[in-house]
C-alpha positions in Angstrom: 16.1 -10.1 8.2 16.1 -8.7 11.6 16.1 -11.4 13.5 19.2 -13.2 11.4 20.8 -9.9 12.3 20.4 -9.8 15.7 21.7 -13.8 15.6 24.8 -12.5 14.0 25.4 -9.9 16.6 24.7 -12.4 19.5 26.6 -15.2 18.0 29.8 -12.5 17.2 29.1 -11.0 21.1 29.6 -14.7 21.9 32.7 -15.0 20.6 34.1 -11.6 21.7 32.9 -12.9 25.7 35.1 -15.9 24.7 37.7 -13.7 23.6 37.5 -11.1 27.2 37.4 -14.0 29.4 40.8 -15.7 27.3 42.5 -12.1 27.6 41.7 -12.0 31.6 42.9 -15.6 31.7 46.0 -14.5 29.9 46.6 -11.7 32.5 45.9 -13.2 35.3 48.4 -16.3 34.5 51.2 -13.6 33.7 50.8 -12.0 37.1 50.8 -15.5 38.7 53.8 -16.2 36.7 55.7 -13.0 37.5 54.5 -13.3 41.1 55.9 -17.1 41.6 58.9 -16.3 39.4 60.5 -14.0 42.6 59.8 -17.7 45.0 61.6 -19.9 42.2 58.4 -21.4 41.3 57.2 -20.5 37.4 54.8 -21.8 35.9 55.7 -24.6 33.1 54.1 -23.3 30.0 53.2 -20.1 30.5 54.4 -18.9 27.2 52.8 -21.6 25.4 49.7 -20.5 27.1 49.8 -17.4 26.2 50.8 -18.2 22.8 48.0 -19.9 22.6 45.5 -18.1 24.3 46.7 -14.6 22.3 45.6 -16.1 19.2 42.1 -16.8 20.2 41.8 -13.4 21.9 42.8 -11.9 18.1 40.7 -14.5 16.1 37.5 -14.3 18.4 37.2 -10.0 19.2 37.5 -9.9 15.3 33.6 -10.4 14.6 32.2 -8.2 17.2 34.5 -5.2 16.4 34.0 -5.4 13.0 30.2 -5.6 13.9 30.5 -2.4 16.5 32.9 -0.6 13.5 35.7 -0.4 16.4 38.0 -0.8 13.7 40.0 2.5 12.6 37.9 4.0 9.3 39.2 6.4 7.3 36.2 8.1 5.6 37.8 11.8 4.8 37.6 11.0 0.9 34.5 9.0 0.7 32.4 11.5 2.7 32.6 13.7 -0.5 30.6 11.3 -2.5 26.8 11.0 -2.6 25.0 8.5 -0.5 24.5 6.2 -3.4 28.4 6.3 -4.3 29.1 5.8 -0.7 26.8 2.6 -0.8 28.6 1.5 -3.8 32.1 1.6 -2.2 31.1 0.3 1.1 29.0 -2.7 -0.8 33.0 -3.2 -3.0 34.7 -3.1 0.0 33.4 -5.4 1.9 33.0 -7.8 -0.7 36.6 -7.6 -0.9 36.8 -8.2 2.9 34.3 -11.1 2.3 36.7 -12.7 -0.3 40.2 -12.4 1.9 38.3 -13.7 5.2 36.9 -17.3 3.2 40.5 -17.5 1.7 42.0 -16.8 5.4 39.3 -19.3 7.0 40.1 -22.0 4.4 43.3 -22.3 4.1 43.1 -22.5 8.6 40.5 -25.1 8.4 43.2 -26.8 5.5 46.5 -25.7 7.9 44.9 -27.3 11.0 43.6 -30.6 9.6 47.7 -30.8 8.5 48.5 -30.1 12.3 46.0 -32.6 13.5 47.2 -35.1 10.8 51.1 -35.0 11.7 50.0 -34.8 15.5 52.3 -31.6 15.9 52.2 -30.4 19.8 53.5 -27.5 21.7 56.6 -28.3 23.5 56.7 -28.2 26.8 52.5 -28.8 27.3 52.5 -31.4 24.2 49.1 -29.1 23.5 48.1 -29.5 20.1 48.0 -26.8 17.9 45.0 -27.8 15.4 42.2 -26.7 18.0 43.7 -22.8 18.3 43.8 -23.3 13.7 40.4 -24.5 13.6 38.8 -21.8 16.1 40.2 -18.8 14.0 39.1 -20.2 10.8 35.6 -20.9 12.2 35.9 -17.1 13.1 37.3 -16.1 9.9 33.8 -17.4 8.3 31.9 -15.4 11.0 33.3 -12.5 10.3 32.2 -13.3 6.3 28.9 -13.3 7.7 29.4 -10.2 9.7 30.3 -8.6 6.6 27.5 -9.9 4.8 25.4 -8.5 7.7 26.7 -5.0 7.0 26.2 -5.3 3.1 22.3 -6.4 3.7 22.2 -3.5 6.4 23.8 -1.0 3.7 21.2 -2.1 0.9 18.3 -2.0 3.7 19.2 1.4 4.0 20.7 0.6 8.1 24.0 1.0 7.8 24.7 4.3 9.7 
């Protein structure tokens, strides 16, 4: 079980390294854009960029920071409650989480083979859209397995 943990948390890491180095690229393009806006010289779709590139930093840091708990928790009532009604929450919860993440990945996986079906592009790039649909969904079914990671952790008596 350990070592399909530790997969989970390198595969997630992956995806939030994907997610830093799209969020510097975003920066540094706005400065560049700012910068060249004062010479009359922007760059053609920055916004679009960014557009696009903001959704992949939101869809890809979700995995890891749910697997670090960077998330905001509020645990004031449940820390009343014995360990093993604490487990039971937690385990409820998250399969809960579990259940809106599969029905968020599915109907992205559903919303971007519509996109790539009708060809729809960004306007001034003519950048397809499907790519940034299916990405998020493919993290939307990490993060069920992140989830899943943290219920097997809470039963193997882990979860801190």
């Amino acid at each position: 079980m350990d070592g399909f943990l530790n997969k989970m948390r390198d595969l997630s890491q992956f995806l939030y390294i994907i997610a830093g180095i799209t969020l510097a690229f975003m920066m540094c393009l706005t400065v560049l854009d700012v910068i060249l806006r004062t010479f009359r010289k922007p760059i053609v779709g920055t916004y679009e960029l960014v557009a696009f590139s903001g959704a992949v930093v939101i869809g890809f840091s979700v995995p890891f920071t749910s697997w670090v708990r960077g998330h905001i928790y509020v645990d004031f009532l449940i820390s009343r409650f014995s360990r093993k009604v604490k487990n039971v929450i937690h385990v409820a919860t998250r399969c809960l989480v579990i259940w809106l993440f599969l029905m968020a990945g599915w109907n992205l996986i559903k919303y971007g083979m519509d996109l790539q079906k009708s060809g729809e592009v960004s306007l001034t790039l003519e950048m397809p859209f499907y790519p940034v649909a299916y990405g998020i969904g493919v993290c939307c079914f990490v993060q069920c397995v992140v989830i899943l990671c943290d219920i097997l952790k809470i039963s193997g008596g882990k979860y801190e």
